[in-house]
N, C-alpha and C positions, 0 to 999 in steps of 0.2 A: 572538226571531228565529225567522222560520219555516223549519220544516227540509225539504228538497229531498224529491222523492218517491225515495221508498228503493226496491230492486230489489224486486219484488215476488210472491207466489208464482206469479202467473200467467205471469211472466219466466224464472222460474227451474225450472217443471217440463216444462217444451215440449218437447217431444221433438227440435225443432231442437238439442238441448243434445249429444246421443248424435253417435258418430263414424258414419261411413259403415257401419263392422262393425256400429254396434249398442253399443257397447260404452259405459257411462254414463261415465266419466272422460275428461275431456280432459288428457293427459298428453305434456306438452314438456318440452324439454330445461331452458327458464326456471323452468316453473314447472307446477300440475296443479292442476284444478279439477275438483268432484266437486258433487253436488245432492243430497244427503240428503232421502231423505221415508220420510216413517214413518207410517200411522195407528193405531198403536198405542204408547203409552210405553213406553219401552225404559232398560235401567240398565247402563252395563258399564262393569267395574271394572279399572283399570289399564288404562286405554288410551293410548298411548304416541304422540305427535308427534313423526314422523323427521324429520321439517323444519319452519322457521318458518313458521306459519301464522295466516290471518285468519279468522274465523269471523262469519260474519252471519246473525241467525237471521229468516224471513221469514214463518213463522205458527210456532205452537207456541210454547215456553218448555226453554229449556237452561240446565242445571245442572250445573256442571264446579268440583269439588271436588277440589282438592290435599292432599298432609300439610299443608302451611299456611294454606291459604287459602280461599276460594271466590267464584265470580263467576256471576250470571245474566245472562242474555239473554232478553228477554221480547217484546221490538220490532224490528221492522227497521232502527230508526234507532240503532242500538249496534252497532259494532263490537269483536271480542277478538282481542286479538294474543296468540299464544301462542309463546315462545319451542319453537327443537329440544328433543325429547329429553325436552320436560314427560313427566309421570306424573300419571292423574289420572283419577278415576271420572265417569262423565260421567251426567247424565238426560236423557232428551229426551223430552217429554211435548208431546201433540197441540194444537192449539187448541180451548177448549170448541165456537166457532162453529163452525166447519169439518171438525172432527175429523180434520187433519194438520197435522205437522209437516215442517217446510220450512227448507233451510239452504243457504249458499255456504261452500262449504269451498272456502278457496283456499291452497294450499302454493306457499313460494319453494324454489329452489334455491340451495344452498350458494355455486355459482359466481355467484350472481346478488349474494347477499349480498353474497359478499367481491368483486365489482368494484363494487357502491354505496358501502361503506367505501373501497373505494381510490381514490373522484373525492371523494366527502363528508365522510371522517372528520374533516377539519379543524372541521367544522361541527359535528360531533357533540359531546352534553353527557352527562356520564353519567347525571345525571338521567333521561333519554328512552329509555334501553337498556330491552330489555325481559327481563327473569333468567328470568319465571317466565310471566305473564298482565299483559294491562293492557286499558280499555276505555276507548272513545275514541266522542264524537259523531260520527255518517256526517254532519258537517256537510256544506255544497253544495259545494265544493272537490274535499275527498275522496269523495264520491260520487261528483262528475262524473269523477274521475280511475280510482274502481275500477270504474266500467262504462264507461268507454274502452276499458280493460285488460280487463275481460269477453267486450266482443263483439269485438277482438281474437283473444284466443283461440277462439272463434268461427268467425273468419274462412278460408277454405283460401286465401284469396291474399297474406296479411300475409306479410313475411318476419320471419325470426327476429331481424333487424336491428333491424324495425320494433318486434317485440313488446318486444324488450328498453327499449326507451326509454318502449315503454307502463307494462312496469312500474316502471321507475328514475323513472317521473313518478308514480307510485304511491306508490313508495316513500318520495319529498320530501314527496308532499302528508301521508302517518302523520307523517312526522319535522317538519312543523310542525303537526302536533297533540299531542307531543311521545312518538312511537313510532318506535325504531328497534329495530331485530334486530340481536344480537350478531355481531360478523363470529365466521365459523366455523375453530374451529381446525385446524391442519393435518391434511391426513385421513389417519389412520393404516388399517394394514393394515384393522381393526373397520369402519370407516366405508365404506372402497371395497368390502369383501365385501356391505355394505348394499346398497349403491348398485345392486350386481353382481346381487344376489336380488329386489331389489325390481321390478329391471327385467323378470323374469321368472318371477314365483312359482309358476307353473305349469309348470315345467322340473321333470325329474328329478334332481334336484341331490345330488351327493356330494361330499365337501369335495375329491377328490381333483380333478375336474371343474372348480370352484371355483378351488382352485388352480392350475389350468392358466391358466383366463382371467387370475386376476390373476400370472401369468410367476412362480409361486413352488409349491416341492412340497407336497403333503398333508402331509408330518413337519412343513414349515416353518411352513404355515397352521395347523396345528393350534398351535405353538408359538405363537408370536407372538399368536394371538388369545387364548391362556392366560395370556399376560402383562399384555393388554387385561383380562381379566375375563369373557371373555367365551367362548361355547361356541359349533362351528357347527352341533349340530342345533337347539338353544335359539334362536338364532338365525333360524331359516330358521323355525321354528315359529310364532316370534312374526309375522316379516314376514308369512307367510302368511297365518297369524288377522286381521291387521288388515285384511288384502287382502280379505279374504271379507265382514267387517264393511262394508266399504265396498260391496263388494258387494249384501251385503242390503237397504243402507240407500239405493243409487239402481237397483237393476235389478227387472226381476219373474223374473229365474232363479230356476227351482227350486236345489233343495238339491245336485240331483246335477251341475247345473250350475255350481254356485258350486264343490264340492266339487272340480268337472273344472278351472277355473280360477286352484286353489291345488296343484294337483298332488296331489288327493289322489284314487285310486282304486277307494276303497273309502268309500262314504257314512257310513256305521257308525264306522269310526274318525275321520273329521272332524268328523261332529256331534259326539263323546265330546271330541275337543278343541279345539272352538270353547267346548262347556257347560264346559270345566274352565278354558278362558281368559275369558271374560267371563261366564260364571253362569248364560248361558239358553242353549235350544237353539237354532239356526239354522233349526230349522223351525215355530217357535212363531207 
């Protein structure tokens, strides 16, 4: 079977892709799309998926290693569904022709997931969930359906109405290739503090602050996420780091830019903790 032309790097690094700011992410309330390019191979370890995501690699080759498993991307014609919350060292290595690498990183939302389960789940098989990683042909179907959903988000006149039904069509066309994403557990204190920082990592953020937004005290925040497991400077550290990642890997801001956009103010100590969270420096 001949397979559909797959979105390709010339689609995917246009500058049409940037918000009016400038800004390489297109990020809704649905869901958030980002263009990774790199002409240099890159390795970082422990990188953390805060939400379901789709990965399509468009030049280059990726290499995404878990404790259990591992999965490459080599073609534009593979799709990876990676469940929330994975853990997992990633490589992204350029093309020999072209000397870049080129990716659609597309993130769902929590709420998007649990109203797909709450029209679909009758239809769902467990077989098709996705725990960890799964890869799937960009047959013609699901192609035509996730660049629907593309230039959708794309668009400034779609309404949110619309886009949601772009991706719930998205969504069917994974789950009859037999991918679905886990509905997302109810979101405890940990999860809405994410939500809260992610939305802003460039805030000067105190857990006390923090607390206000989400209508509960600093003594309380601090409890409650101790009982999750979790820490809020560890926390805000990590969202941060990944935010810069994503950064480096679709914008041409310098370092003291990126640094200004994770809310860090002093360049010196954010390269020191980008190099201690992924192993290289941010200015390499």
């Amino acid at each position: 079977m001949d397979l559909p032309d797959p979105l390709t790097a010339a689609q995917t690094d246009d500058a049409r892709w940037l918000l009016p700011s400038g800004a390489p992410v297109k990020a809704q309330s649905l869901c958030t799309l980002s263009r990774p390019r790199l002409m240099r191979a890159q390795h970082a370890t422990d990188f953390r998926f805060f939400e379901a995501t789709l990965l399509l690699v468009t030049s280059g080759h990726l290499t995404l290693e878990s404790a259990e498993s591992t999965w490459e991307l080599a073609n534009p014609h593979t799709l990876l569904a990676v469940a929330k919350n994975t853990l997992a060292d990633i490589q992204k290595t350029p093309d020999n022709n072209t000397s870049v690498f080129t990716s659609v990183f597309l993130t769902f939302s929590p709420r998007l997931i649990t109203e797909f389960h709450q029209r679909y789940g009758h239809t769902i098989t467990p077989s098709s969930t996705v725990t960890e990683c799964k890869t799937t042909e960009l047959a013609e179907d699901l192609n035509d359906a996730l660049q629907f959903c593309i230039r959708g988000i794309d668009s400034r006149s779609l309404s949110e109405a619309q886009q949601a039904n772009r991706l719930m069509g998205l969504l069917l066309a994974l789950q009859e290739e037999g991918i679905v994403f886990l509905r997302p557990s109810a979101a405890g204190l940990a999860e809405r503090l994410t939500q809260l920082l992610a939305k802003a990592p460039e805030k000067n953020w105190t857990a006390a602050q923090a607390g206000r937004e989400l209508a509960v005290s600093e003594a309380t925040l601090r409890r409650r996420l101790a009982e999750e497991g979790v820490n809020f400077s560890t926390m805000l550290t990590e969202i941060r780091m990944h935010h810069a990642m994503m950064l480096l890997q679709t914008t041409h801001f310098s370092v003291s830019q990126i640094a200004d956009a994770c809310g860090y103010r002093a360049i010196s100590r954010f390269s020191m903790r980008f190099k201690s969270r992924f192993g290289f420096s941010p200015g390499r």
